[in-house]
C-alpha positions, 0 to 999 in steps of 0.5 A, a space after each residue: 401388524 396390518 397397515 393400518 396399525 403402522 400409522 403414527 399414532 394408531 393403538 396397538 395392542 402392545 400399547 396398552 398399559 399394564 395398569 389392572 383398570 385398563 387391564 380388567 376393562 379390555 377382560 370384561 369385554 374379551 368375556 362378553 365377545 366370548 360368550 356370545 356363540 351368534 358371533 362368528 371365529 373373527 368376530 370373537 378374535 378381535 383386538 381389544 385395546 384399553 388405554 386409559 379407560 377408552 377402548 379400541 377395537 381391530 380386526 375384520 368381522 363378517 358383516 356389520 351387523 357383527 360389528 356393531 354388536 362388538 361395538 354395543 357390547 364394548 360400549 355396556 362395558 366402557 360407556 358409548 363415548 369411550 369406544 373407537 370401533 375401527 372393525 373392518 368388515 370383509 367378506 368370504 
């Protein structure tokens, strides 16, 4: 768990419902982040966390080109408004 996760309050994986909506939601986006071979090993390793149809994405990326196509990708998916983008950019 990285710091940012031990905040109070902060979604974590393990929070996500089990619910087959949320469950589908966070799949459908897993898929479009897999099937794009111009996104680097981090970017297609990023968690996805669905919580009642809002979604959540962590984990670092390599620039924030990458980030923000994980976050267009996830928004085609959930809708714009449904989308918190936390991915960390770092470098080699």
């Amino acid at each position: 768990m990285n710091q940012r996760d031990r905040q109070p309050g902060e979604p974590t994986a393990d929070q996500q419902k089990e619910n087959a909506s949320d469950r589908d939601l966070a799949k459908q986006i897993r898929q479009s982040f897999v099937h794009d071979k111009s996104l680097s090993t981090y970017a297609h390793n990023v968690k996805v966390i669905a919580q009642g149809g809002k979604i959540t994405l962590k984990g670092p990326v390599h620039s924030e080109e990458e980030k923000n196509a994980l976050g267009a990708k996830a928004a085609e998916v959930a809708g714009a408004s449904n989308v918190d983008n936390q991915l960390d950019v770092v470098t080699k």
